[in-house]
C-alpha positions as CSV (number, residue, x, y, z in Angstrom):
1,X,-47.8,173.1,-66.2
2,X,-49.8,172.8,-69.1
3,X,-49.0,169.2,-69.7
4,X,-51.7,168.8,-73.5
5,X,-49.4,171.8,-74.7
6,X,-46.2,170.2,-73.6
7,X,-46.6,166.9,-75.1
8,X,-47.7,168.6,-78.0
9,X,-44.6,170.2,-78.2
10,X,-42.8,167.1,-77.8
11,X,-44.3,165.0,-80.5
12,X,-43.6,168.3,-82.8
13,X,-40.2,167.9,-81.4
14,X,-39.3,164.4,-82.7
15,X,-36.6,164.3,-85.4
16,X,-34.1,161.4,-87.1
17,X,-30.6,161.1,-87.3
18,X,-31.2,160.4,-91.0
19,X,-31.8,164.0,-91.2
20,X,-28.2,164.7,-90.6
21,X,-25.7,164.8,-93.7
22,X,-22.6,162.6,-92.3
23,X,-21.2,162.8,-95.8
24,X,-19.3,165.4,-94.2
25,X,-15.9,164.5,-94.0
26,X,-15.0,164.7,-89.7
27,X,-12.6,167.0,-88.2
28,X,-9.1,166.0,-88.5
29,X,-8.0,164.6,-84.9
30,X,-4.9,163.5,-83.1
31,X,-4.4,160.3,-81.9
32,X,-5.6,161.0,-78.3
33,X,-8.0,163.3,-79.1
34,X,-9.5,160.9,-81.7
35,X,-9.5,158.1,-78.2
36,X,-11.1,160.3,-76.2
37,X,-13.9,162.0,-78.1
38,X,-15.0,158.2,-79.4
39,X,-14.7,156.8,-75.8
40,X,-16.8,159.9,-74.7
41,X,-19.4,159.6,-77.5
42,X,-19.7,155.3,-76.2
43,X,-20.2,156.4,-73.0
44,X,-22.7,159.2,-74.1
45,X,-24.6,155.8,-75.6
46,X,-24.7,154.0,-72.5
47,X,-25.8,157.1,-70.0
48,X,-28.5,157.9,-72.4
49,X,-29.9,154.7,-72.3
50,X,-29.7,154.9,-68.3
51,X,-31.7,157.5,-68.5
52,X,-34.3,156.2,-70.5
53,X,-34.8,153.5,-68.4
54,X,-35.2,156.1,-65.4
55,X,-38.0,157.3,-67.7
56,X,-39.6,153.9,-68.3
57,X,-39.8,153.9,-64.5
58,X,-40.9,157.6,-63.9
59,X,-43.9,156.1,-67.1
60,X,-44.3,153.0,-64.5
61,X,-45.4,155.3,-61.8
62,X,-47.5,158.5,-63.4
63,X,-51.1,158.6,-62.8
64,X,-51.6,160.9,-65.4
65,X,-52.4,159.5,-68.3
66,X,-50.6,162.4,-70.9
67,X,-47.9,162.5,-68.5
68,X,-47.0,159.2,-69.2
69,X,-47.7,160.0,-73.2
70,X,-45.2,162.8,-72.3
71,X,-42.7,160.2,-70.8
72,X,-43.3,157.8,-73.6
73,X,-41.9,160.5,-75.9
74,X,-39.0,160.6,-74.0
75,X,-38.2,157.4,-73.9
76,X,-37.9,157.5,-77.5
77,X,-35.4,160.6,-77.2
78,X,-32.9,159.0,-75.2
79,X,-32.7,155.9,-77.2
80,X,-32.5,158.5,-80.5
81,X,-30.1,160.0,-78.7
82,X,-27.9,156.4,-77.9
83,X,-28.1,156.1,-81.3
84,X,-27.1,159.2,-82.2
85,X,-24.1,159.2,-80.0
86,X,-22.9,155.8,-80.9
87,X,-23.3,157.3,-84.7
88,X,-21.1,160.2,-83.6
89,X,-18.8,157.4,-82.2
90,X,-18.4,155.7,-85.4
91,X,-17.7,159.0,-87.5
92,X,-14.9,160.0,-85.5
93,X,-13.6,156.5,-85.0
94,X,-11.5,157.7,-88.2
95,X,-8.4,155.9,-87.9
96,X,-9.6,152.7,-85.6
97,X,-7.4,152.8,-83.0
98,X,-8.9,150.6,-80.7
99,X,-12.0,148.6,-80.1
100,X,-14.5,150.7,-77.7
101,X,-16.3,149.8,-74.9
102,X,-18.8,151.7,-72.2
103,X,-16.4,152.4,-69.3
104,X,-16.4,149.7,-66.3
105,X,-17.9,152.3,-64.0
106,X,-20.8,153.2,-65.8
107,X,-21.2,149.4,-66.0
108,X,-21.3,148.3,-62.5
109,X,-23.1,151.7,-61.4
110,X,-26.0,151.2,-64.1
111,X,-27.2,147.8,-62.3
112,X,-27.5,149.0,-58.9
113,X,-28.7,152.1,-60.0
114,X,-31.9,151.0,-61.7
115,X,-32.3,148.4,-58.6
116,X,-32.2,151.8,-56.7
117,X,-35.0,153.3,-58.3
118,X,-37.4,150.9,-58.3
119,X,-37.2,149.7,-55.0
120,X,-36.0,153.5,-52.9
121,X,-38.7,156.1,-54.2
122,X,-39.7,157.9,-57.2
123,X,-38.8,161.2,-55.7
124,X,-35.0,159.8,-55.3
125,X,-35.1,159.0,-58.9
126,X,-36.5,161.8,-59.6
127,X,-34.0,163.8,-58.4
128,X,-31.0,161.8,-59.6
129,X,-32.5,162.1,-63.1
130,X,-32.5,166.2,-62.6
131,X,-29.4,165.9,-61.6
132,X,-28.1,163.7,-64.7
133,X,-29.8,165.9,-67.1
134,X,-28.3,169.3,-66.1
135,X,-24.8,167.8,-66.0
136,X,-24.9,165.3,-69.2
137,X,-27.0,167.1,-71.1
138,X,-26.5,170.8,-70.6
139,X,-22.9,170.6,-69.2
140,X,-21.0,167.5,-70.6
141,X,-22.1,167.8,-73.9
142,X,-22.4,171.5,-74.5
143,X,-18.8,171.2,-73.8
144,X,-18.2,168.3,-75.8
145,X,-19.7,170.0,-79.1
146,X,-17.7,172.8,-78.5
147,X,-14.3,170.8,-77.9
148,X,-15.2,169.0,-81.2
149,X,-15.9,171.9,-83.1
150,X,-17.3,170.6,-86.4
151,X,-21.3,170.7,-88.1
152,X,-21.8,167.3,-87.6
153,X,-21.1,167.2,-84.0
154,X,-23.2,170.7,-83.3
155,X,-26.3,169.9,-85.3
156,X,-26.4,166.8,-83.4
157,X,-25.9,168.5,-80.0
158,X,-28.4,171.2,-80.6
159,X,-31.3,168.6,-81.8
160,X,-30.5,167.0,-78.3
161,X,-30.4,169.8,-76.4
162,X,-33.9,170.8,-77.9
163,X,-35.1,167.4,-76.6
164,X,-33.2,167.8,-73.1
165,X,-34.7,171.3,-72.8
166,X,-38.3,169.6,-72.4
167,X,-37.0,166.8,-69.8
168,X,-35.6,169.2,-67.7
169,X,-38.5,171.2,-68.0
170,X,-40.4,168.3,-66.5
171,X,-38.0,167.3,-64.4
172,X,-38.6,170.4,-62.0
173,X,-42.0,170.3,-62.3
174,X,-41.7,166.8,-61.2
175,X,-39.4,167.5,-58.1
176,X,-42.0,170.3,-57.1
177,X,-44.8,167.4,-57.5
178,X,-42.8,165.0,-55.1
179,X,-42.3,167.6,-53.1
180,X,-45.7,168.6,-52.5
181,X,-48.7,168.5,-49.9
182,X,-50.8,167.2,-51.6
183,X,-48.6,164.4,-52.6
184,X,-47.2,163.9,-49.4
185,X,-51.2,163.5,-48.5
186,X,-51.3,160.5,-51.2
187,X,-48.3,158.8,-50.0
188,X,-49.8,158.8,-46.2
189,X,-52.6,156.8,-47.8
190,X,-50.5,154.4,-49.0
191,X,-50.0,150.7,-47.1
192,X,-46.9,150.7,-45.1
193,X,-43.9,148.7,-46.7
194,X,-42.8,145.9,-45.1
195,X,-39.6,145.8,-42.6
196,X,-38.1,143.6,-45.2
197,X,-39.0,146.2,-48.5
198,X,-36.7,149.2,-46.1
199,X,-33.9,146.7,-45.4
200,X,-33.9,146.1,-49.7
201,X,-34.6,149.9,-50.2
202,X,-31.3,151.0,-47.5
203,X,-29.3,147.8,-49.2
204,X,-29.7,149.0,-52.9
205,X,-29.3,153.1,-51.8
206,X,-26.0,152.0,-49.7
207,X,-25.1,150.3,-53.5
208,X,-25.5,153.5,-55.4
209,X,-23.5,155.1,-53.0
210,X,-20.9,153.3,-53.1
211,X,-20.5,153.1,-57.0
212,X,-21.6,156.5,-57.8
213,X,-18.4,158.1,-57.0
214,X,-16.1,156.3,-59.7
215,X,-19.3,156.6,-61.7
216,X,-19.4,160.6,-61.7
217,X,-15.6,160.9,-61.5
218,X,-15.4,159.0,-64.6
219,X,-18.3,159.8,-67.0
220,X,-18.7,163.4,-65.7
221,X,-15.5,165.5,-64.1
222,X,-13.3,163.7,-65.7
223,X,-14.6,164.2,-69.4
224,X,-15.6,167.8,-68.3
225,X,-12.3,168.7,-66.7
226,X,-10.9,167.7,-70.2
227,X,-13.2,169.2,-72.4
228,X,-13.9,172.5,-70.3
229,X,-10.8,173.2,-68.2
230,X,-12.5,176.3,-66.0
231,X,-15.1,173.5,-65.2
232,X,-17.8,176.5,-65.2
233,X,-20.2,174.3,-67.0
234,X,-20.3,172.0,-64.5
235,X,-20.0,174.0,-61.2
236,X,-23.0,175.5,-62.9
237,X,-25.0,172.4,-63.1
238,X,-24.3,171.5,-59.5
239,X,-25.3,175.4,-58.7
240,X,-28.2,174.7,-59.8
241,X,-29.0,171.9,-58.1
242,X,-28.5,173.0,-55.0
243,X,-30.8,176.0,-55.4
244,X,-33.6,173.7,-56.2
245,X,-32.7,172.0,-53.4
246,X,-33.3,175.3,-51.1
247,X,-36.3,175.5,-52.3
248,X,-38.6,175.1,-48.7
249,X,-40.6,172.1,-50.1
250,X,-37.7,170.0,-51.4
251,X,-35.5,171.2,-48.7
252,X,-37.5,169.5,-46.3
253,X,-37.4,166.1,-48.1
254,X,-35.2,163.2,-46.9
255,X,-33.3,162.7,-49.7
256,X,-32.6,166.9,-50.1
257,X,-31.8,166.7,-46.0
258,X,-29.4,163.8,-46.3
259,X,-27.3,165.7,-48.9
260,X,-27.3,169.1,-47.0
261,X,-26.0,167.3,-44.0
262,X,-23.5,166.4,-46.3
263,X,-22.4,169.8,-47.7
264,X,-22.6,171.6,-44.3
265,X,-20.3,168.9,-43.1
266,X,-17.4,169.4,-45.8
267,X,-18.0,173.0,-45.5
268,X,-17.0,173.1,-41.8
269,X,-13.7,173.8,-41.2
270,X,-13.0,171.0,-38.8
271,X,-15.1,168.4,-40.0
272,X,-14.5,168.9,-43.6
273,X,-10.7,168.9,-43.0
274,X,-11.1,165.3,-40.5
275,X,-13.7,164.2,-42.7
276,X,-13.8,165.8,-46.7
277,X,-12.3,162.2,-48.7
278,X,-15.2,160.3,-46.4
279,X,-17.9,162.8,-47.1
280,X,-16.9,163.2,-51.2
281,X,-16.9,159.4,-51.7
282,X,-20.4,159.1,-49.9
283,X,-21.7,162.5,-51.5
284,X,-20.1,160.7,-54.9
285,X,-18.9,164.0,-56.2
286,X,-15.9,166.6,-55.2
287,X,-15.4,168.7,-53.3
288,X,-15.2,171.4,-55.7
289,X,-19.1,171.1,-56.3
290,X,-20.1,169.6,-53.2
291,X,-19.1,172.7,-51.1
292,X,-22.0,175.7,-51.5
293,X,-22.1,177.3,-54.6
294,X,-24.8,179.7,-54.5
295,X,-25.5,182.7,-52.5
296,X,-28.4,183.3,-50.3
297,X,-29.7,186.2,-52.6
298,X,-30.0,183.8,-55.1
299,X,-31.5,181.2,-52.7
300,X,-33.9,184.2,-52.0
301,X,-35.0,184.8,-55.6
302,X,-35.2,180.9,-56.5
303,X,-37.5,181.0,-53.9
304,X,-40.1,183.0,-55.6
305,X,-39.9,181.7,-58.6
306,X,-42.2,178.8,-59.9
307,X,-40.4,175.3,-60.7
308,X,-40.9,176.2,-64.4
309,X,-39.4,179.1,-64.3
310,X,-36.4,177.8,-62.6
311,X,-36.2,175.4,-65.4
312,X,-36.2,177.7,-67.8
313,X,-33.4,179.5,-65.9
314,X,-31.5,176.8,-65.7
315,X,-31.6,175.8,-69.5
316,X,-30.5,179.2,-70.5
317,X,-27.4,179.4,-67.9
318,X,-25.6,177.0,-69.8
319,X,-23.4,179.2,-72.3
């Protein structure tokens, strides 16, 4: 990847709420759908500011110097974007119902979450960020803006799924990265942690764990079950996933292993049926999108392709 071109493109790419006309009077809502589509645009606020702080850490670690200009810029996105969707909040908080607040599972999993990430790995927040981006930002909202069905919400959506089309971008080049020889190389250079820095790294990892299933069942399949009964968008999201995490580089990766195990487990007849609630709640997703979702011809052809292709890919697969 190019990465003068691509930061480039994403200080071109900056733009301003401000720009938006919300003199526009809001679609006319029902009582619960006026609840929900506020208490999804609060939560929107609160998961885009997780993920910019995954990005002040993936800044923290870069030895590139553009690359962390390129996560600088990003930064900046997802707090426009927490703006932007508490805005979105306010406009459609037409008939004050209620007073909002970020859902209590996105509030106890945000703490041990950043915890996670800087004491576990860059790779693991690496992927975890992927993983966020495909399903908030491709899935969620896509089918948010379409659920909503009005200008405001869609010019909003389609500034931030501009923005999100870059992070993902680098988001599989950066999996690739961790991924890699040569990286591996660096990391075998590296003083050896302490006994005590594992025991804090397995203590905060067990912590995501545990919160991370009323964290995704919450803020993502619930919301998406709502908003996009097939669930398409997010089996898609997951889909994808998965087939970057075929790819023979990541596959081999702890993290990628650990979750494998995980999905071979639920998708063995006698195991999954003894074992499926214990291996959902430590997967932190259902079983729906836990089991395999791709086929191995698709495995195959991910296979050849480069991570920026499969980026590209995945960006586009989102109708």
């Amino acid at each position: 990847m190019n990465f003068e071109r691509m930061l480039e493109k994403c200080r071109r790419g900056q733009w301003s709420i401000d720009q938006i006309d919300w003199t526009r009077p809001a679609r006319p809502m029902g009582r619960t759908e006026e609840l929900a589509v506020v208490q999804y645009f609060v939560n929107m606020a609160g998961i885009e500011r997780l993920a910019k702080a995954l990005f002040e850490e993936q800044r923290r670690r870069t030895r590139d110097p553009v690359l962390a200009d390129i996560f600088t810029t990003f930064i900046a996105d997802e707090e426009r974007h927490a703006v932007a969707a508490g805005r979105l909040a306010e406009y459609y908080d037409v008939h004050r119902y209620k007073t909002y607040r970020l859902d209590p599972a996105l509030v106890r999993f945000r703490p041990a979450f950043i915890e996670a990430i800087r004491a576990v790995s860059a790779e693991f927040a690496n992927m975890y960020i992927t993983t966020g981006e495909l399903l908030l930002d491709t899935a969620l909202l896509r089918a948010l803006s379409d659920y909503v069905d009005d200008s405001v919400c869609s010019e909003v959506m389609r500034l931030i799924n501009r923005d999100e089309s870059r992070h993902i971008a680098i988001d599989y080049h950066m999996v690739g990265y961790y991924a890699s020889a040569g990286y591996q190389a660096w990391l075998r250079t590296q003083p050896r942690k302490a006994l005590s820095q594992h025991i804090v790294a397995l203590w905060t990892f067990a912590r995501v764990l545990y919160h991370a299933s009323p964290f995704v069942r919450r803020i993502f399949v619930e919301p998406i079950t709502h908003l996009d009964p097939s669930r398409s968008r997010m089996r898609e999201a997951f889909k994808r996933i998965q087939i970057l995490g075929r790819k023979p580089e990541v596959a081999s990766r702890p993290f990628t292993r650990f979750l494998r195990v995980l999905q071979l487990a639920y998708d063995s007849p006698v195991i999954g049926s003894i074992f499926g609630r214990l291996l959902t709640r430590t997967a932190g997703v259902p079983g729906h999108v836990l089991t395999q979702l791709y086929s191995e011809s698709e495995v195959e052809r991910a296979c050849g392709m480069t991570y920026d292709e499969l980026a590209r890919e995945a960006v586009a697969s989102y109708p």
